[in-house]
N, C-alpha and C positions, 0 to 999 in steps of 0.2 A: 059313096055319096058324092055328088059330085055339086062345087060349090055353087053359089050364085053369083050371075054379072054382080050383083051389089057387093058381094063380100070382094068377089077378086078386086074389084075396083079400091074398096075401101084400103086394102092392102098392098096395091100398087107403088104409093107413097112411100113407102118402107126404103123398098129394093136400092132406090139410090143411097140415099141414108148409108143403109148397111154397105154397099159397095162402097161407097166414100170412104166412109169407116175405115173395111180393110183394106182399100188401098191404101189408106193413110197410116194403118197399123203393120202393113208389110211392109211400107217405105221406111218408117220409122224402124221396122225391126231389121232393116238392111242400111238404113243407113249406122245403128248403131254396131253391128255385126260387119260390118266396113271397117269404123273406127275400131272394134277388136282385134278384127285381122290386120290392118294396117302396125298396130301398135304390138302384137304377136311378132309380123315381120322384122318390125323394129327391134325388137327383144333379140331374136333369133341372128340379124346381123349382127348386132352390135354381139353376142356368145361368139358366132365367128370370127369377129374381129379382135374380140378380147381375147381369145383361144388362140388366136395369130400372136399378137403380141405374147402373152404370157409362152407359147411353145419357141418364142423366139429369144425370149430371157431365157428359157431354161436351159436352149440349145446355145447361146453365149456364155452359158456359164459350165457348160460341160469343156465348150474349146478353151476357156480359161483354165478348168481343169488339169484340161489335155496337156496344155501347156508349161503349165507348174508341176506338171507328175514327172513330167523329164528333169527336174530337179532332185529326184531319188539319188539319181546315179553320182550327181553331182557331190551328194552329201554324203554318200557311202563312201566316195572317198576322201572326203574332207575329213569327216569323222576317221577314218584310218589314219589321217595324213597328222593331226591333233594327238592322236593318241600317241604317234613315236615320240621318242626321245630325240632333239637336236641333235645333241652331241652324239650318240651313240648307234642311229638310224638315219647321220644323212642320204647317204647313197639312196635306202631306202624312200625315205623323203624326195628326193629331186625327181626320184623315179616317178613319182605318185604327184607331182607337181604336174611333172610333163603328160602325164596322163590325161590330167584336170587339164590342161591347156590344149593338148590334141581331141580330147572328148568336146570342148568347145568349140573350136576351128568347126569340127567333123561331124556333121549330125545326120549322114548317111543322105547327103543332099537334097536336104530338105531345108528352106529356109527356118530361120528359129531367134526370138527375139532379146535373145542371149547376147549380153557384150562382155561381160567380164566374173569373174571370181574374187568373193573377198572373205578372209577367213579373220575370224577375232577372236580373242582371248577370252577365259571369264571374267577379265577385268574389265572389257572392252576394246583392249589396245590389238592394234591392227598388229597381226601376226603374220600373214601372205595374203599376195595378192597376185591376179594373170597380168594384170598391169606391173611391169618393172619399174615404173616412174614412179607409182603411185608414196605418197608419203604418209608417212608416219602420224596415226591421227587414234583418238577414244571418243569411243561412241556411248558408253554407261551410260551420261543422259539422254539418247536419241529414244523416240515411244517403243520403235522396234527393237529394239535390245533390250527397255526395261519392260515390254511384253513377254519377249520370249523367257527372259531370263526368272519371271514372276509366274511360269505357266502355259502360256499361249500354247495350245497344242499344234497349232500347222502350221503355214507359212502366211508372213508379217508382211505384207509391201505398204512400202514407204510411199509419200507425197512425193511429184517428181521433183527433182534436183538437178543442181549442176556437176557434172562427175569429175570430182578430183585429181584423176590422171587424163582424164579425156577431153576435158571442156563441155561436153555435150550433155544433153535435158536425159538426164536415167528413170530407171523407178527401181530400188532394190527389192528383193523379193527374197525375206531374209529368212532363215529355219534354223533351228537349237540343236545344236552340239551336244551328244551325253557322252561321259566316258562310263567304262565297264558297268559302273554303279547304276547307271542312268542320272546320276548328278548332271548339273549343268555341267559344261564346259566350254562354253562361246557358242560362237554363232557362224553362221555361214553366208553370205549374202552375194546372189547374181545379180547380173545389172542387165534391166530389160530395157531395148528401147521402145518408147511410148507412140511412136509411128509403128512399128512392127505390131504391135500389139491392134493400132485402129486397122490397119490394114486386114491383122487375123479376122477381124471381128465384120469386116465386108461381106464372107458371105453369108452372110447370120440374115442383114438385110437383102428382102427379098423382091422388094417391089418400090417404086419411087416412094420419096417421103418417108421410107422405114429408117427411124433411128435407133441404132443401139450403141449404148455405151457404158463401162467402166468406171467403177467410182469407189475411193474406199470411202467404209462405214464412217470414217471421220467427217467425208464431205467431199476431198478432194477429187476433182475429176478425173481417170486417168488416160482412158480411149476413149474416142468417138466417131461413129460412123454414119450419114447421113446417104441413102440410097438417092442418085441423082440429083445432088446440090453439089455446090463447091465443098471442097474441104476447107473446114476452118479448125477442125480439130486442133492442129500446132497454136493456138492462138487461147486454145480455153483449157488445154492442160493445166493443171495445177488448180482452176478456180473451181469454186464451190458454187452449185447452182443455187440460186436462189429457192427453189421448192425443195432443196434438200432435207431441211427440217420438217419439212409436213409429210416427204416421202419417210421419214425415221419413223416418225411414230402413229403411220399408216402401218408403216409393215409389224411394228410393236417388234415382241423377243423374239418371232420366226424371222422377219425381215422379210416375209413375203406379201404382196400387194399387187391388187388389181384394179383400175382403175377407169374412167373415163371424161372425159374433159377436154375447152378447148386450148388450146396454145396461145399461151401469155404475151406470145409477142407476133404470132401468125394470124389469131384468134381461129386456127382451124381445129377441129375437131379430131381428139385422137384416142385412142386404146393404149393405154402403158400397163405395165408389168414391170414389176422388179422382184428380184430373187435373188439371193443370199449365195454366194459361191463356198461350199463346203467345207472347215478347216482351213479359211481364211478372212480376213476382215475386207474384204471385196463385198460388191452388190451390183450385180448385172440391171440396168435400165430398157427396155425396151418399147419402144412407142411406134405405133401405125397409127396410117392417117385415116379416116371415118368415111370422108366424102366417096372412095370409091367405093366401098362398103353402102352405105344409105344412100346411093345417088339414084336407086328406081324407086324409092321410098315415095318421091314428090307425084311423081307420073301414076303410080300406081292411088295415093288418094284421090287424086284427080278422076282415073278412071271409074273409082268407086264411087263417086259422087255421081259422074254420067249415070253411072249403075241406078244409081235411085232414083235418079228422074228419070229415067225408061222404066223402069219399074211401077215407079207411081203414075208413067202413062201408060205402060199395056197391062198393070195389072199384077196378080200373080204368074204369070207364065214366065214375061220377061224377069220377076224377082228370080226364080227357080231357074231358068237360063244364066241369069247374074252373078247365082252364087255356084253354081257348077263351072261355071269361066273361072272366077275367082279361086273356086280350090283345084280347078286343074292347073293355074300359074302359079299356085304356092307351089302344087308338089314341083312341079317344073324348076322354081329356084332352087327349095332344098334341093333339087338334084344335084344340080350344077355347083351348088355351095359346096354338097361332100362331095364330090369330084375333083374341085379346086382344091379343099381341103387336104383329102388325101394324097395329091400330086405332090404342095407344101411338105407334109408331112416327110413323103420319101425322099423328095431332098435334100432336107434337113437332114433326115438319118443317114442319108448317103456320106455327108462330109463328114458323121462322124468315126474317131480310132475305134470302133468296139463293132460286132457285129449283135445288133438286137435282134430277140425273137421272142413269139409268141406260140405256144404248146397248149394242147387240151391233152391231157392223160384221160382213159378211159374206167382206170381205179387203179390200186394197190398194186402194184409189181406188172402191172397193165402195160400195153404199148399206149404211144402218143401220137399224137400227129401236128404238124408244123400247119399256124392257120399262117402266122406272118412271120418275116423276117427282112431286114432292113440293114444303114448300114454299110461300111467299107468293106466288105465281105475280100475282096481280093490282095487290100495290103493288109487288114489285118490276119488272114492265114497263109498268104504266100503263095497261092494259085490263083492263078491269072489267067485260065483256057478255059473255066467257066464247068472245072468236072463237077466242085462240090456242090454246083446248083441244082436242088432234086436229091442230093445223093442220100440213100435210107439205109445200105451195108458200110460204116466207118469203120470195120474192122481192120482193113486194110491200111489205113490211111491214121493208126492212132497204135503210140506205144503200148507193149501187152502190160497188163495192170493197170490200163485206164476204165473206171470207174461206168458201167453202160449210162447212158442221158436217162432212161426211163427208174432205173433206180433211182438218179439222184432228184427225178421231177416228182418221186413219190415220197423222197426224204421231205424234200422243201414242201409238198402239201400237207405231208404230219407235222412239221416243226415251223411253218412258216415259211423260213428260209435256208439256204445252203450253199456254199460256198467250196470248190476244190479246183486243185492244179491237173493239168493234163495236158500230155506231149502228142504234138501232132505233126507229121511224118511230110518232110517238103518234097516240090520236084527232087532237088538232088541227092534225094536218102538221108539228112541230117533232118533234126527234130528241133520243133518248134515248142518254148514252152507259154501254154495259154491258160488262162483263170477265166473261169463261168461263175456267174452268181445266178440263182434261180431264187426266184421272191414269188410266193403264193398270190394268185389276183382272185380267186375264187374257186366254193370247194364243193362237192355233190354229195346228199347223205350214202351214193354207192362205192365212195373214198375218190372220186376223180374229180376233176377240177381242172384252171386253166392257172397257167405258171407262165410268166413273164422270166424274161433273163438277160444276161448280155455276154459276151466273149471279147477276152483283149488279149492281146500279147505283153507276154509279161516274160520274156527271153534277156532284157537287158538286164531285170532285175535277179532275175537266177545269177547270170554272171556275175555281176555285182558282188553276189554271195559268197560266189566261187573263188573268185577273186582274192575276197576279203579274208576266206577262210584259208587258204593257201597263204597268204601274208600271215595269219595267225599264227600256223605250225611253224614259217619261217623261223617267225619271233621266237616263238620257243624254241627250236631247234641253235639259235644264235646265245638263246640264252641260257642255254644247256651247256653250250661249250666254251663260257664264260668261265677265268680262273675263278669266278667268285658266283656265292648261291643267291640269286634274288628270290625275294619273297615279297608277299600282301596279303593283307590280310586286316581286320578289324578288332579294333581295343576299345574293351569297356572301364569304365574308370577306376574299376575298381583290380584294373592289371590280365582278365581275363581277355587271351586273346585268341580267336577264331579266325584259321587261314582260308587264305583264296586263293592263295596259288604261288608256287613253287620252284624253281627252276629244277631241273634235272641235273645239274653240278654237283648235290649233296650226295649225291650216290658216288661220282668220282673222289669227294674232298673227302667224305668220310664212311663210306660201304653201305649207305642208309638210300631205302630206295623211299622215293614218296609215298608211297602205301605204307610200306612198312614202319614210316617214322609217324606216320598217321594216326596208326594201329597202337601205337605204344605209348601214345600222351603229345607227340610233336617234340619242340625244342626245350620244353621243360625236363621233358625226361630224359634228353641229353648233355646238358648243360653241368657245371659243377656246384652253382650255385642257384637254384631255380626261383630263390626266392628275391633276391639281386635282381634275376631278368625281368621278372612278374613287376619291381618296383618300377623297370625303366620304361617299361610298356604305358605304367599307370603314369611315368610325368610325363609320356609326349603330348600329351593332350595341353599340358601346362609348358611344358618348354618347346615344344614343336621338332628338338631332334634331339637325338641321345645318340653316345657312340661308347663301348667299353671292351673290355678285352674279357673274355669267358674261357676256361676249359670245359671242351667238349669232348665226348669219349665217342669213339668212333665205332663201327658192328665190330671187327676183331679186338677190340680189348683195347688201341692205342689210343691214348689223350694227345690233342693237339694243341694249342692256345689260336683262337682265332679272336678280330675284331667284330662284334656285331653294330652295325653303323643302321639307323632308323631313320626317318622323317614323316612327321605328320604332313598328307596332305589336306583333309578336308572333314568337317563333319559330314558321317552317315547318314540317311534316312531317319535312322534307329535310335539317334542318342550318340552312338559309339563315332571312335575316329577311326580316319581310315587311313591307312599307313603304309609306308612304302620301304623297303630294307635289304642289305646284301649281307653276306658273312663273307670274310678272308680269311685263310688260312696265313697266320704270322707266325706259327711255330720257330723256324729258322730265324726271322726277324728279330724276337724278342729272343731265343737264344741267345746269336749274335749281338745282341744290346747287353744281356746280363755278362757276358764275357768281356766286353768292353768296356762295363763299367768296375768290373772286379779289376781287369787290368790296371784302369785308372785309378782303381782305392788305394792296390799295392804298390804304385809306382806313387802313389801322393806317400804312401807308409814308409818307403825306399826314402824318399825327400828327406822325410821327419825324422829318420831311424838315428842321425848321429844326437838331436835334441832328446829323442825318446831314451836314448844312451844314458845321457847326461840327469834326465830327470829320476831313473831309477839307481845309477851311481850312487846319487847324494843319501840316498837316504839307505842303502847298502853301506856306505861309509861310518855315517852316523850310527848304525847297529854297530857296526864294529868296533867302532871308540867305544861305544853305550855297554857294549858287551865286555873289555877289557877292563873298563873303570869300574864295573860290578863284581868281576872277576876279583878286583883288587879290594873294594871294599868290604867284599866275602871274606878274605884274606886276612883284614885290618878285624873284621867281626863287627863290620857295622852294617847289619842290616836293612837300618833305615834309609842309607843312603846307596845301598844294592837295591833296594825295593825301588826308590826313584828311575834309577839306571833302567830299571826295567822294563818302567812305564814309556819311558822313550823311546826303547826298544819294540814295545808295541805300537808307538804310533808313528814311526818310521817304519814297521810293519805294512800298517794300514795304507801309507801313503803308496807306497809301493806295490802295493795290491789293488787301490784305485788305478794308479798308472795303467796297470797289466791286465785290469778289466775294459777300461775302456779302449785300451790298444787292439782286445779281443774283440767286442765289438764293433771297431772301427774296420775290422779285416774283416770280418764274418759279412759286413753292409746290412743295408737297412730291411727291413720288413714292410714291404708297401701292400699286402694283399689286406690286410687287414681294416677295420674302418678305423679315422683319425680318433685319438686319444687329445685328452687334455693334455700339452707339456710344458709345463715353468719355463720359461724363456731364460731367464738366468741360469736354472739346469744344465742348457740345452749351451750355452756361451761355457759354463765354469768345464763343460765336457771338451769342446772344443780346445780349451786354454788347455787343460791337461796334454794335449796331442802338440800345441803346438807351441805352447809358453816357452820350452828349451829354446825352439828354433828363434824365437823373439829378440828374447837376449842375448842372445851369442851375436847376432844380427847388430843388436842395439835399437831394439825399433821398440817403439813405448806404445802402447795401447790400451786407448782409453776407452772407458767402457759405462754408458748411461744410459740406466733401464726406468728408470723411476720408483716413486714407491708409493704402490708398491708394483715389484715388477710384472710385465702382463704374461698371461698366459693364453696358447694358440693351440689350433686345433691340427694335431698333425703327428708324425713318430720322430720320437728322441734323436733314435741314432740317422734318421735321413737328414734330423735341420743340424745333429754334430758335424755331419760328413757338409753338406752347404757349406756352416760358418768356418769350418777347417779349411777348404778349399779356397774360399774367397779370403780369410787371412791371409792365408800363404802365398797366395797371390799378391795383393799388397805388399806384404812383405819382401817380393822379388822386383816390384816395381820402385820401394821406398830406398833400397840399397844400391840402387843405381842412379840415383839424385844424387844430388849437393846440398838439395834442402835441410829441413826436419823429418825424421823419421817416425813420421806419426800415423796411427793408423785407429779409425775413432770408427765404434758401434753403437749406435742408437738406437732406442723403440720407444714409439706415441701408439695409445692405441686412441682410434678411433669408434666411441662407440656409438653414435649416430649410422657409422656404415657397418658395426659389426665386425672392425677388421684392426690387427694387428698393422704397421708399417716399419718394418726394422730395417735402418740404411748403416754401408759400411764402406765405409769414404777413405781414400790415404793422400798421401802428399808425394805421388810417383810419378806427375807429370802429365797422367789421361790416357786414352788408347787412341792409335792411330785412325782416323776415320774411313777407311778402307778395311779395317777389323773389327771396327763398332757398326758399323751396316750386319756384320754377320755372324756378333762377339758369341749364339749361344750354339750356332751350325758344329759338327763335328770336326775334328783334327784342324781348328784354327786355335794359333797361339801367337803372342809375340816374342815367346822363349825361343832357344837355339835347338837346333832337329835332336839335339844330346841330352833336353831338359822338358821331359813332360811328353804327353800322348794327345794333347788339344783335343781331351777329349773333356776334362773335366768341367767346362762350363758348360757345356752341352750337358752333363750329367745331373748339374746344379740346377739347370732348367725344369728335365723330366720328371726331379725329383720334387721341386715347388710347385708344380702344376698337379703333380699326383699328389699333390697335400690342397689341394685346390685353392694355389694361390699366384703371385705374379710375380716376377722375374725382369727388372730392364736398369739399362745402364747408361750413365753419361757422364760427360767428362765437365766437371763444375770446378771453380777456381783453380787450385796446384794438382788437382790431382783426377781417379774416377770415381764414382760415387755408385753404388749397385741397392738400389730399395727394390725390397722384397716384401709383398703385402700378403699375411695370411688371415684364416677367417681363427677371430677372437674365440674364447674357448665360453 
């Protein structure tokens, strides 16, 4: 049917209408589809941009890695260098100093921002330094010492400083000391310099206006690198930038942050990133500039504007023309953007120590294949002619029992990740040792997936080990052939103790090999008193050293007397202390001492013997009168006065029998193994008078004697404190007969019972001792007697013998005469 002139007419009106319409509704929907795309692009730069910065924090914070990892070595031998003993490992030491100081100099000719070594105590105090000038200084309150010392698991750098032997701006870069235990035991600290560091950090920036820089978590600035500006870095070391606080708690507990925004003081437009440096209080900064990034942003709205007004004059055609321009110069950007992108990318990985790569496994026990790899590929394996690039048979080129890549890329897809060691074969036939870590990036339900990874050389730290452990065996080897057994080991307080280690000397000192005294209960089961050792164990905790003499029985049957000498070093982990100890053999020693003092008893009894004459004389005499006059009054038949005679006879007996007992025990000597007994002091005086009271009087020497009342009583053995007070009598007594003076010779005792302690002095009137003999009155064979009088041994005897009653011994010369106070513990 076809219409009429009237109807078409009528409906003529329309057609404009509606074309207006949609032109107006495609213009509208391009111009709004412009603003989409324009504001997409923008997105998509500014990801590019932000992608640049942030991979440029991340690649800043690996070279910082890079460069703190070479402090491994450093610290394997500090920590070696810490654990000798001064005195007994210097050689060993200087060797390990100079080490430390040629490994600094020498770092295989590579620049390295290393200036110095400083080693410190667990107290803080400076123990060595590579600096010889450097002085004497504690660091306990510095952050970095009461960090590491509190925890801090990795390495502590300091704000920078002025360096104490150098003069120059540092930044130490300090790490924790353990010994065997893993207990603290100081600290280690290198000194970086803070130019070397911005310089490392140069080629991190990649393009003008790229800044990256270095900062610890505290604030302080440490590097700074600015692509195509002056350097001003020397100038903002040490300050703390102003948006440092807003970048802390941007990054929150990760410390990471991404960011955009203009520059405070450039007002330009930038991309930052910052990221947290691993196992230390660092934060890598990194900022690109925007402008060249968005600078086709402006041109391109502008052409999209033309866009819509051609469009809303030709219509739909030119819109559909508009928007096919428009998305064939997106895809044209993106292109050029991943292009630029991944050009960045590979030079970044170029400069880094590890060789990255990226593997698709095809499944389980599957082969793989290499999509990328990246990367110093030629220092970090040591070929340089370019063979390993492509290469798919490594058999040739890897120690046998290196682990295939496709097992370990099938571990890391079942476990996530994986980590091993493996030797790789150089030009010249020596072997290189490398560590691979493989980490899962994605998995397939046919078990294959793609595995990211990296490769580094890890050759310096093997030796390191090597090193270390060949000094170990030394050590012991040194301390095997020691006269004496060291040992360590740990004590719980209640005397149980558990070894750690041994020297190999007991097997020479006593036929007992280490296993085997292991096997058998250790030093309790050799000892003669196990219960004695068990106590000393349990006081070092409370007196921090113990030293005593033990018999010990050796594998063939022989007993030895050796000294066990302790010292607590430190609390354990656990509660328990840790403790450090040698044994000596003083068998001969203390022989030799028991013979020298019996020589001295019997040559002091030689002295006495014509007094000791005279004291049992009298009362020999007395029986014999006693016995004739009973005789006679038997005779008379008076028994009463026989009966008397008797009794006299008995106690001129008695007297004479006391004489002859204690003459007995004065030659037989003291009994010191035993523990102190309660003894009367007066006892201990009226014993001594009987030994020496003849030689007094005959002498003419009066001795006065005031104990108090009542008199005190000490903890210690009878006949050791008879043998003392006989000795230092008789002494007196040879200095008061050679005066003009008075021959007086006076004994005292106060106790003190605030200190728990006896103080008994025994003073004469002979003048004093020469002060060239009182420097040394208690040393052996000093005397002021004639070479025909005495074995100068006896005050040395007097000593050993008040010290083994645990008390004190000393002498001076006071008013006419010497004076000898001797303090024991009260009973």
């Amino acid at each position: 049917m076809t219409p009429s002139p009237t109807a078409r007419h009528s409906r003529r009106p329309f057609w404009p209408i509606i074309a207006v319409i949609g032109v107006l509704a495609v213009a509208a929907g391009a111009q709004y589809a412009g603003q989409r795309f324009v504001a997409r692009e923008r997105a998509e730069h500014e990801e590019v941009a932000l992608g640049r910065a942030e991979a440029a924090a991340e690649i800043a914070a690996q070279f910082v890695l890079r460069s703190l990892d070479e402090l491994s070595g450093f610290k394997v031998l500090a920590q070696r260098w810490a654990a000798l003993d001064a005195a007994e490992q210097g050689p060993v030491r200087r060797e390990m100093e100079e080490a430390l100081r040629q490994t600094l100099r020498d770092r295989g000719g590579r620049p390295t921002p290393f200036l110095s070594i400083v080693i410190l105590g667990a107290d803080g105090g400076l123990r060595w330094s590579t600096n010889v000038m450097a002085q004497s200084f504690n660091a306990a309150d510095r952050d970095y010492f009461i960090a590491l010392r509190d925890g801090f698991p990795g390495t502590f750098l300091t704000a920078p400083q002025i360096g104490r032997g150098t003069g120059l701006t540092v930044i130490l870069a300090a790490q924790a000391l353990r010994d065997a235990t893993g207990a603290f035991a100081g600290t280690m600290m290198v000194g970086l310099d803070p130019g070397d560091l911005s310089r490392s950090l140069a080629s991190v920036a990649q393009q003008d206006g790229d800044v990256v820089a270095l900062l610890r978590r505290q604030g302080e600035l440490l590097a700074r690198v600015q692509k195509g500006a002056p350097d001003v870095s020397a100038r903002l070391i040490g300050q703390v930038p102003p948006s440092m606080e807003a970048w802390r708690e941007a990054g929150g507990e990760s410390g990471r942050a991404s960011s955009a925004g203009r520059n405070a003081f450039t007002g330009v437009e930038q991309f930052r990133a910052i990221r947290p440096v691993p196992d230390t209080n660092l934060t890598v900064f990194a900022a690109v500039q925007a402008e060249a990034q968005l600078l086709s942003l402006p041109a391109l709205e502008t052409t999209i504007r033309l866009m819509v007004l051609g469009l809303a004059a030709a219509g739909l055609i030119a819109v559909a023309g508009g928007v096919a321009a428009s998305r064939a110069a997106r895809l044209r950007l993106e292109a050029a953007a991943l292009l630029q992108g991944r050009g960045q990318v590979e030079r970044l990985h170029r400069g880094l120590p590890v060789v990255l790569f990226l593997r698709d496994s095809e499944g389980p026990r599957g082969p793989s294949r290499l999509l990328y790899r990246g990367g110093d590929v030629e220092r970090v394996t040591g070929w340089t002619d370019g063979r390993l690039n492509g290469l798919t048979d490594w058999t040739s080129y890897v120690a046998k029992g290196t682990p295939w890549i496709d097992e370990c890329i099938a571990d890391a897809l079942a476990r996530g990740s994986t980590e091993y060691d493996w030797q790789l074969r150089q030009p010249d036939g020596s072997y290189r040792w490398m560590s691979t870590v493989l980490v899962r990036v994605s998995s397939r339900p046919d078990g294959g997936g793609e595995v990211v990874g990296y490769t580094r050389d890890v050759t310096a730290q093997y030796q390191a080990a090597q090193r270390a452990e060949a000094a170990r065996l030394e050590l012991d080897q040194t301390l095997g052939a020691a006269p004496v057994v060291v040992f360590r080991g740990r004590v719980s307080d209640d005397g149980t103790f558990e070894k750690t280690y041994m020297s190999r000397g007991i097997e020479r000192m006593a036929g007992w090999t280490v296993d085997a005294l292991a096997g058998q209960g250790g030093l309790l089961s050799i000892v003669d008193d196990p219960a004695r050792l068990a106590a000393e164990w349990a006081a070092l905790a409370r007196d921090g050293a113990v030293s005593g003499d033990h018999a010990l029985r050796c594998a063939d049957g022989r007993v030895i007397t050796v000294v066990i000498t302790m010292q607590a070093m430190h609390a354990a982990g656990d509660g328990r202390t840790e403790i450090v100890g040698y044994i000596a053999d003083v068998t001969a020693e203390r022989e030799a001492k028991a013979r020298a003092i019996t020589g001295a008893r019997l040559a002091s009894l030689g002295e006495m013997s014509a007094g000791l004459a005279h004291e049992l004389k009298q009362p020999l005499q007395a029986i014999t009168l006693a016995a004739t006059n009973t005789q006679s009054a038997l005779d008379r038949g008076d028994s009463s006065a026989a009966g008397q005679r008797l009794q006299r006879i008995i106690g001129y007996a008695r007297r004479a029998a006391d004489v002859i007992e204690h003459l007995r025990r004065f030659a037989r000597g003291p009994e010191m193994g035993g523990e102190p007994q309660p003894v009367p002091l007066q006892a201990a005086i009226e014993g001594a008078q009987s030994l020496v009271g003849a030689s007094l009087r005959d002498a003419q020497v009066e001795l006065v004697i005031t104990l108090g009342d009542p008199p005190p009583v000490v903890l210690g053995h009878l006949v050791a404190l008879e043998q003392v007070l006989s000795n230092l009598i008789m002494n007196a007594r040879d200095a008061v007969v050679q005066g003009d003076g008075p021959r007086r010779i006076v004994v005292e005792a106060v106790t003190d019972a605030a200190a728990g302690q006896v103080r008994l002095t025994v003073s004469d009137t002979g003048g004093g001792l020469p002060d060239a003999v009182l420097a040394r009155l208690f040393q052996p064979f000093v005397s002021t007697k004639g070479p025909d009088r005495g074995t100068g041994l006896g005050l040395s005897i007097c000593h050993g013998l008040v010290t083994g009653m645990g008390g004190t011994i000393v002498a001076t010369n006071e008013g006419s005469g010497a004076v000898f106070r001797i303090t024991l513990p009260a009973a």
